[in-house]
C-alpha positions in Angstrom: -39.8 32.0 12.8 -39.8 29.2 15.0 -38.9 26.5 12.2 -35.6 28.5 11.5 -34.5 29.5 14.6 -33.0 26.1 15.6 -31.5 25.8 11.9 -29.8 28.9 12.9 -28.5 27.5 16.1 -27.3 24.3 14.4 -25.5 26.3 11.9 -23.5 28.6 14.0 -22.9 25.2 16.4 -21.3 24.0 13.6 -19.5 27.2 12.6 -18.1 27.4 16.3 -17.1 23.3 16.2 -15.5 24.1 12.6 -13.5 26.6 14.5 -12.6 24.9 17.5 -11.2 21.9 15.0 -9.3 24.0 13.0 -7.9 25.9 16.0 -6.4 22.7 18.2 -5.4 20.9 15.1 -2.8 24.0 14.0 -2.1 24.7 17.5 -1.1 21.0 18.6 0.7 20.8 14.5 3.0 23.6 15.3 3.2 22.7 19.0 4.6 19.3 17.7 6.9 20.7 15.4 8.0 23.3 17.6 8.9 20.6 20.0 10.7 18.6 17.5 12.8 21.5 16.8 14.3 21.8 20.0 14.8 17.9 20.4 16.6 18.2 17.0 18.8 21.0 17.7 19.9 19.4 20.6 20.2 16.1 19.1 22.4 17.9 16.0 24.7 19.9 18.4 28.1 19.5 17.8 27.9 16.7 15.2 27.5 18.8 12.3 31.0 17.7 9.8 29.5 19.1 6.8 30.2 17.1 3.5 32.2 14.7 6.0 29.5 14.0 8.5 29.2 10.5 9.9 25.4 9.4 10.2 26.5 6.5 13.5 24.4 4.0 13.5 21.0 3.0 11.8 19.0 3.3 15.4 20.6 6.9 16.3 20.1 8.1 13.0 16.2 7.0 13.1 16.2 8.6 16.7 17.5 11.9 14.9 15.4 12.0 11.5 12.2 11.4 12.8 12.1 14.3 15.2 14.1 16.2 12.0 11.1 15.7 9.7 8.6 16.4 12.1 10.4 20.0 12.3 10.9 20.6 8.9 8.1 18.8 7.3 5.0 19.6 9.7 5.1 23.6 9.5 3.9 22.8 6.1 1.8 20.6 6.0 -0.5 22.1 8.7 -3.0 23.7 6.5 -3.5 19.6 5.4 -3.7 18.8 9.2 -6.6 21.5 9.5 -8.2 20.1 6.4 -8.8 16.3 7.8 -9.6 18.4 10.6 -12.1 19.6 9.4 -13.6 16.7 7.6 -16.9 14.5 9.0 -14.4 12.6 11.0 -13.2 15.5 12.6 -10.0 15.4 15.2 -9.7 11.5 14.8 -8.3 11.7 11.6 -5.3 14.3 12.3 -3.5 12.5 14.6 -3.5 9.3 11.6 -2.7 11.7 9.0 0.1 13.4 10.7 1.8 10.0 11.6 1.5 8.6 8.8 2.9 11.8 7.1 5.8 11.8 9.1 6.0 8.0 8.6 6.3 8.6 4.9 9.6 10.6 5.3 11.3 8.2 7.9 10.9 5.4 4.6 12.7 8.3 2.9 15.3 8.8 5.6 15.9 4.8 5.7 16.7 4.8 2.5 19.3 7.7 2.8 20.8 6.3 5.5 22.0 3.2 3.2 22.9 5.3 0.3 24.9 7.9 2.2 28.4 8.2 2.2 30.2 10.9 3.4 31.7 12.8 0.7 34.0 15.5 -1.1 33.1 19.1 -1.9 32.6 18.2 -5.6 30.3 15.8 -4.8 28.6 18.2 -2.9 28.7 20.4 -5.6 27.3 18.1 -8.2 24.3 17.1 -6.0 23.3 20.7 -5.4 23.2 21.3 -9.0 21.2 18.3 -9.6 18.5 19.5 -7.1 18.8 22.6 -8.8 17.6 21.1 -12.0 15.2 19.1 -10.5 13.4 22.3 -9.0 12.4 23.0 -12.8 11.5 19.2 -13.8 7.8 18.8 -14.1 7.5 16.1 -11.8 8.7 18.7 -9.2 5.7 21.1 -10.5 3.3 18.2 -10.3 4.0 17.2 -6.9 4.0 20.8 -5.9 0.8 21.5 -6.9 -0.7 18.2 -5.4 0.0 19.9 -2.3 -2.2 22.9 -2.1 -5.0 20.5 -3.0 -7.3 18.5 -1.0 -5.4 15.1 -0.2 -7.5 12.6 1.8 -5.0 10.6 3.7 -1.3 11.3 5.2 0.1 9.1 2.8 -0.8 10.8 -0.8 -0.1 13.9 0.7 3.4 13.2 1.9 3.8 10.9 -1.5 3.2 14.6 -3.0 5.5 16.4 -0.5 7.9 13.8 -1.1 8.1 14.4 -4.9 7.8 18.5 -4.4 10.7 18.4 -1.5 13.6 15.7 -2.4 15.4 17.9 -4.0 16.1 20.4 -1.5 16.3 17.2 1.2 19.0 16.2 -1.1 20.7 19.4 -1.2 20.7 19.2 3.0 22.1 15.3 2.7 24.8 17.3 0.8 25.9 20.2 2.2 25.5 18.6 6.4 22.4 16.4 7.2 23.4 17.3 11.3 23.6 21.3 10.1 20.7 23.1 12.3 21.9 26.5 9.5 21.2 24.1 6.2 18.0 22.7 8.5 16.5 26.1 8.9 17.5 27.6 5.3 15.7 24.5 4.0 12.4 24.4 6.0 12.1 27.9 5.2 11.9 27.0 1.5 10.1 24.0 1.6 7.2 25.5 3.8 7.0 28.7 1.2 6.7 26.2 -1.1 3.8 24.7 0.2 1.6 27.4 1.3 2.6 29.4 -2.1 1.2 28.8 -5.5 3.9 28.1 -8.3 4.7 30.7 -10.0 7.9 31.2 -12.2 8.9 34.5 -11.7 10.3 33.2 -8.2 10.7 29.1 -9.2 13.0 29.8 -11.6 15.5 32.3 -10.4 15.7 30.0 -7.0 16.3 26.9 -8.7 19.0 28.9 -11.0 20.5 30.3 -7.7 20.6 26.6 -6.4 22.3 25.8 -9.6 25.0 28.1 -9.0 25.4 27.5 -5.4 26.5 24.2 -6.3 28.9 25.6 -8.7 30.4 27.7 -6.3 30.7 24.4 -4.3 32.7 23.2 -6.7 34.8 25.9 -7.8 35.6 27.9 -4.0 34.5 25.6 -1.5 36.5 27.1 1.3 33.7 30.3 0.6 31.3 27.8 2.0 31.2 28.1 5.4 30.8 24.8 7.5 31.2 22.6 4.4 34.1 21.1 5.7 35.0 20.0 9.2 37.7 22.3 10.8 40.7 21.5 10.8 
């Protein structure tokens, strides 16, 4: 009896410090994203111009996307936060894995930023239905189901999250990269995504309905509200 009784109490010490990682690393994960949200709607008010938005210069824009990904992206890509979490190196490792997870998608945003231009509905229209496609590509099943598995450092897993997501970032580059409605309507997608295993019976049918949202773009795009600025 005596033997066991401290394996016991090293167990549930365990159990409890298991808990207590998990807990702060999802709190202070959605904490920072929730922050970034507000800094990004702020940041975005009144600058949305839909398929004619201006990005300004290459310092504002990084001020902007940074805080951007961090909103979208982080929500998520918290249950990958809880995982390093939770790993022998414990809390350490999350702060590493989240910057450099965010770091991954401000490459991505310097490289839109020089291939950017604003642009007509058509455009618009053609780059939705290209994301559309891509949603049924298997490089885009690939990289989503590299991200409901164990990825060890910030960088494969954004890698993944970057190959399961650039389509639908592409379809916000298109419609108004500074639109908080395209923002939400995206992050919403993208986080279901992530937490949810692939299954066809909804993949499909949303990547047809992105097909023929872009479509629409290009047939009726004064049906698209905020897609152009106002005249």
């Amino acid at each position: 009896m005596d033997d066991t009784t401290p394996t016991h109490g090293a167990a549930a010490d365990w159990t409890r410090t298991l808990t207590a990682r998990t807990a702060a690393a999802l709190v202070v994960t959605l904490a920072l994203a929730a922050g970034c949200w507000i800094i990004s709607v702020g940041q975005m008010y009144g600058m949305n111009m839909g398929v004619a938005t201006r990005l300004g210069s290459f310092a504002f824009f990084v001020a902007v996307w940074v805080p951007m990904m961090a909103a979208m992206m982080l929500p998520g890509a918290a249950l990958a936060v809880v995982r390093r979490a939770r790993a022998n190196d414990g809390l350490r490792a999350a702060p590493a894995f989240v910057i450099t997870y965010v770091g991954v998608w401000t490459v991505v945003g310097v490289g839109a930023y020089w291939l950017y231009r604003p642009h007509g509905t058509v455009a618009a229209g053609v780059l939705v239905i290209s994301a559309g496609v891509y949603e049924l590509t298997p490089l885009k099943q690939a990289c989503r189901r590299r991200c409901h598995q164990s990825t060890r450092s910030g960088l494969g897993f954004g890698l993944c999250c970057v190959g399961s997501s650039i389509g639908l970032m592409l379809v916000l580059l298109a419609l108004g990269v500074m639109s908080v409605f395209w923002m939400v309507v995206i992050t919403v997608i993208t986080v279901a995504q992530k937490l949810l295993p692939s299954r066809g019976a909804i993949d499909v049918p949303l990547a047809l309905a992105i097909v023929g949202f872009g479509a629409l773009i290009i047939a009726a795009p004064a049906h698209i509200p905020g897609l152009m600025p106002s005249m």
